[in-house]
N, C-alpha and C positions, 0 to 999 in steps of 0.2 A: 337323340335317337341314334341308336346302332346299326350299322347296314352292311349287312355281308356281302363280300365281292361279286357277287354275284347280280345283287341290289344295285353296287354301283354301276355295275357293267351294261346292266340292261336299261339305267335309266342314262348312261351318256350314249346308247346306240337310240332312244329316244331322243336324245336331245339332238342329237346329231341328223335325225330323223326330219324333227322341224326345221331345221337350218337347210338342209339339205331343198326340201319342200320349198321353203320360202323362194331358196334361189331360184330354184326353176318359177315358180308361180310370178315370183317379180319381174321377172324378164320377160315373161308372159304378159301379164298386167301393163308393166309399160309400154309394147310393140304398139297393144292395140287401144290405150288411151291416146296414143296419135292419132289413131283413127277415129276414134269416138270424139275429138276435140276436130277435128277435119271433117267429120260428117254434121256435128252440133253446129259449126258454124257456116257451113252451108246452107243447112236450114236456116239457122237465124237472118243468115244476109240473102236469102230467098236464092238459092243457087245450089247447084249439082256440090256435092263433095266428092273424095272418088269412089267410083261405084264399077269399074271395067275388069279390077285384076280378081277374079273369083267370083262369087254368089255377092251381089251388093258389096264389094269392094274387102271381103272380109280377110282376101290375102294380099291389099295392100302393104302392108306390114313389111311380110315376107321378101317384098319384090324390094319396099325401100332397104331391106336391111343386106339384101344381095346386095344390090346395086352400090350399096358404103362400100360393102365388101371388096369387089373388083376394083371401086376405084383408087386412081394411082395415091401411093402415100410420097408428102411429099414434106420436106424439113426447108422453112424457106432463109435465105443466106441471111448471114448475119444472126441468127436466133441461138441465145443459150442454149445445145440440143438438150440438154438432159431437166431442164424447167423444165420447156417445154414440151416435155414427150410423158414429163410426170405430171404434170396439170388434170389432163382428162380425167389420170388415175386418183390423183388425190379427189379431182369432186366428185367424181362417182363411186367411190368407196364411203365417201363419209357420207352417202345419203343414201347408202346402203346399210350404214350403222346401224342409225337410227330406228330402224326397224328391228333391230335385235332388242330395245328397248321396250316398243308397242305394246301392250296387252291385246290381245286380239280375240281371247273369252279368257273366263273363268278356271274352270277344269276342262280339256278335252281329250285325257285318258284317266280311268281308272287308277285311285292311287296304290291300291294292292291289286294285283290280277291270278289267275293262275293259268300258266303254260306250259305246256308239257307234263304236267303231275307236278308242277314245281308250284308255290304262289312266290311270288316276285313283289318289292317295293320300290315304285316310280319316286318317289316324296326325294329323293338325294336330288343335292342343288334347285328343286319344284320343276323338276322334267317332266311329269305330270300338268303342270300348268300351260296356258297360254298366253305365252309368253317364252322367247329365246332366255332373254334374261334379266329377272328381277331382281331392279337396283333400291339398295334404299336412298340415297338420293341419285334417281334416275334423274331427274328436273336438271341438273347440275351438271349432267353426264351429257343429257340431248342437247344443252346449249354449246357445250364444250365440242361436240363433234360438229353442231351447223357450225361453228367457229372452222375449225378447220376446213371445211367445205369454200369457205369464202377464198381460202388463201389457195387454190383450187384456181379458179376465176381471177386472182391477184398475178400468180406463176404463169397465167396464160395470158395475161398483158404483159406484164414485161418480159417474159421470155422470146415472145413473136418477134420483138424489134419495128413493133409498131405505133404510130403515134395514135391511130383512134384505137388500138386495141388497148397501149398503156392505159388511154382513158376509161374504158370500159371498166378492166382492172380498177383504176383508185374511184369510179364510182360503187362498184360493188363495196367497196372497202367502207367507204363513205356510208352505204345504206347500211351496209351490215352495225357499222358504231351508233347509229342514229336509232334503228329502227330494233335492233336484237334487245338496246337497252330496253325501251319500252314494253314487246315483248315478255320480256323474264320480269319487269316489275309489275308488270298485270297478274301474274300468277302469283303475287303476294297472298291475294285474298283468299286464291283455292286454295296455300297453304295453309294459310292461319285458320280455313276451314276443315282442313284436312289431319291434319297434325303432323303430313308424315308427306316426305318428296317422293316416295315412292309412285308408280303410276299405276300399278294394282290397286291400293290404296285408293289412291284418285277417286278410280271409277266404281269402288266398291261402296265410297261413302254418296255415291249420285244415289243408289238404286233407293226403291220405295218410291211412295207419291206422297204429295200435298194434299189437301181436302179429298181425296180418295181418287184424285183420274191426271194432276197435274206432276209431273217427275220431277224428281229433287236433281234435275240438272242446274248444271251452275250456270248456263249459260240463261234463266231466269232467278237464281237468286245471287251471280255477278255476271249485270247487262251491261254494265261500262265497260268492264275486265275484258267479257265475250266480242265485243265491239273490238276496244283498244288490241285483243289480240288477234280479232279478223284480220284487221287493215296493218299490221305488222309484222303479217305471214303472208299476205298481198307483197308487201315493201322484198320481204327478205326472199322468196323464191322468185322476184324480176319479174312477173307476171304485169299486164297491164291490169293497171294504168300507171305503172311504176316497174314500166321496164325498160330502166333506163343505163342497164350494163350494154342493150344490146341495141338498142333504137336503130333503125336502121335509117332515117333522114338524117340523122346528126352521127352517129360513127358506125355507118356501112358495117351492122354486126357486131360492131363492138370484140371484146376480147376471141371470141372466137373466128374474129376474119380469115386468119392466117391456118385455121387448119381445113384438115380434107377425111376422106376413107374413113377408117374406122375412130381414127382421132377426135372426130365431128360428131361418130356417131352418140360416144361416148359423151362429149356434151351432151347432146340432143338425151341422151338416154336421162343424164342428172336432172336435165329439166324438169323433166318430165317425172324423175324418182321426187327431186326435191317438194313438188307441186302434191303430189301422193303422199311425202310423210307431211308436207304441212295439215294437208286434210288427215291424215290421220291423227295426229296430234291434238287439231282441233276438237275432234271425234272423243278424245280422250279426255282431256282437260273438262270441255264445256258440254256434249252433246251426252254423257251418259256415258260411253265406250258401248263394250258390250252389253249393257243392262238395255233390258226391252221385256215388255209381257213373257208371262212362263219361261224367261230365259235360265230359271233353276228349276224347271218340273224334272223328275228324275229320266223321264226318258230322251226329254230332249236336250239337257245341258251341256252336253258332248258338242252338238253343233248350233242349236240356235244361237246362243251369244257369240258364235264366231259369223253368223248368217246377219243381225245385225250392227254389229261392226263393220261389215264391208257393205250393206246398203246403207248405213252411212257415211260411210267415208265416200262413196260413190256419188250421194248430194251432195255434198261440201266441192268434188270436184267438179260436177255439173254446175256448181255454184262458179266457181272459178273460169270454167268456160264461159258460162253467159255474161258473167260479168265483162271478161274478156273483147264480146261481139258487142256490149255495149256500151263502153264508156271509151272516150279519146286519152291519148298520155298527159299526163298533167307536166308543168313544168317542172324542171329538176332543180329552181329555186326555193316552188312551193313545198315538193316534194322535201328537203330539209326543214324547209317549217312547221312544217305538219309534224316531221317526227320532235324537232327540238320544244316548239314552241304551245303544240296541243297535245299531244299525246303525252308527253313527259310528264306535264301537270297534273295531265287527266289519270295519268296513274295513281298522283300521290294524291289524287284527291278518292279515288277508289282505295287507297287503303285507307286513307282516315274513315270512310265510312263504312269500311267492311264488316269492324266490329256491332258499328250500329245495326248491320244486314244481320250478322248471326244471331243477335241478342233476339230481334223480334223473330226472328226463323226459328228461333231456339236450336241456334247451333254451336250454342258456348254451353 
């Protein structure tokens, strides 16, 4: 297809439209899933969360993210500075990637429009689409950036010049090889279901239903997969019961002891991004993405499927909190066994039987 410059131009000031959006919306989204994870588990453990800075605590946020601000920055002796000062930045960029990956709907602009007397074509690069940017193997691309993410967490143990922060570092490093494997080998089976790594793709072949009312998500027809990659996106964003970069009875914080200000906050922000793209991920792979009822009626396909993609991606993290208020750390002995010794297997026995899943599903 031919696109006059004019075609191009309008569809990278869209695209640039969404990225834009995202930013601000993500830094949004993360403030106040602090909050939302600080009020869920006050509820849970029968107790106040904060409720003093605004209307029911809702400019918590704001006060934590002054208060980073003013405090003093500080570089502590002996530390590699320039590790250290690129740490924060490398993990909170690369889970910020991620999201450029996302599908987050289908179409949510018009792919020919007309403005000004002019009609205009969005379709150059799919700037039309939702989605920053569709890879065709995206699957390839999102393990390769949480890869970088981890050396993130790596740069911030050894560059502190700390001995429990070192270790915080070589266990991120440790879950990351144990747990990332497992991970990307569960999604064997949505490939071989899917035909394509793309993550449009993905969520395009969930939609429809079974016997007329059950979704052709995969997270019921692969239950092992959905599982093995719950508990390996628990493992890989440090989350309890497997947060063991940062435990604070065994190394006081772990890799991020030694920072302060805005250095800290920028961790804090990654946690809390990394925890967001796992569930969104999830969301994608196993829950359908944006597929939901009428989510292609013509007048609403502009925003419904971007409406459920984020109330799902919003259980998956509700999931992760609760989980959070109720299960204790597991040991960091079991925690390597589980990834080497069940999950591993558990993968390869999920792809042996994947084919038998698509045959009777009829999806070979």
């Amino acid at each position: 297809m031919s696109y006059s410059n004019a075609d191009i131009i309008a569809s990278l000031i869209l695209m640039l439209a969404k990225a834009g959006l995202f930013f601000v919306l993500y830094l949004v989204v993360l403030a106040y899933l602090t909050l939302l994870e600080r009020r869920l588990l006050g509820l849970f453990q029968e107790r106040y969360g904060p409720n003093r800075v605004g209307w029911q605590g809702l400019l918590q946020p704001v006060a934590d993210g002054l208060k980073l601000f003013v405090k003093e920055e500080i570089t502590v002796s002996g530390a590699n500075r320039a590790v250290y000062i690129l740490a924060p930045i490398v993990f909170v960029t690369a889970t910020m990637m991620t999201f450029a990956l996302v599908p987050f709907g289908d179409v949510i602009w018009p792919a020919t429009m007309e403005i000004g007397g002019r009609m205009y074509n969005f379709t150059f690069a799919n700037a039309h689409r939702g989605v920053i940017a569709d890879v065709n193997v995206a699957i390839l691309v999102v393990f390769a950036i949480s890869s970088l993410g981890i050396y993130g967490l790596i740069m911030a143990g050894w560059g502190s010049n700390n001995k429990y922060a070192l270790l915080g570092g070589v266990r991120a490093s440790a879950v990351m090889i144990s747990y990332e494997l497992a991970a990307s080998l569960a999604l064997i089976g949505v490939i071989m279901t899917t035909g394509s790594m793309s993550l449009m793709d993905i969520v395009k072949v969930q939609g429809g239903y079974w016997l007329g009312f059950i979704p052709k998500w995969f997270c019921f027809s692969q239950p092992l997969a959905f599982v093995i990659f719950l508990v390996a996106i628990f493992a890989e964003t440090g989350r309890t019961p497997f947060d063991f970069t940062e435990c604070e009875n065994e190394l006081v914080a772990g890799y991020q002891m030694e920072y302060s200000s805005m250095k800290f906050a920028l961790f804090y922000l990654g946690e809390y991004g990394h925890m967001l793209a796992g569930s969104a991920l999830m969301v994608t792979f196993f829950l359908g993405g944006w597929q939901g009822p009428f989510a292609d009626a013509p007048g609403l396909k502009y925003f419904l499927p971007v409406l459920y993609f984020c109330l799902k991606t919003f259980v998956v993290v509700f999931f992760f909190i609760w989980v959070r208020a109720t299960y204790p750390r597991f040991r960091y002995d079991l925690l390597m066994n589980l990834g080497w010794k069940v999950l591993l297997p558990a993968t390869l026995v999920n792809i042996l039987i994947s084919p038998i899943t698509m045959k009777l599903l009829g999806q070979m």
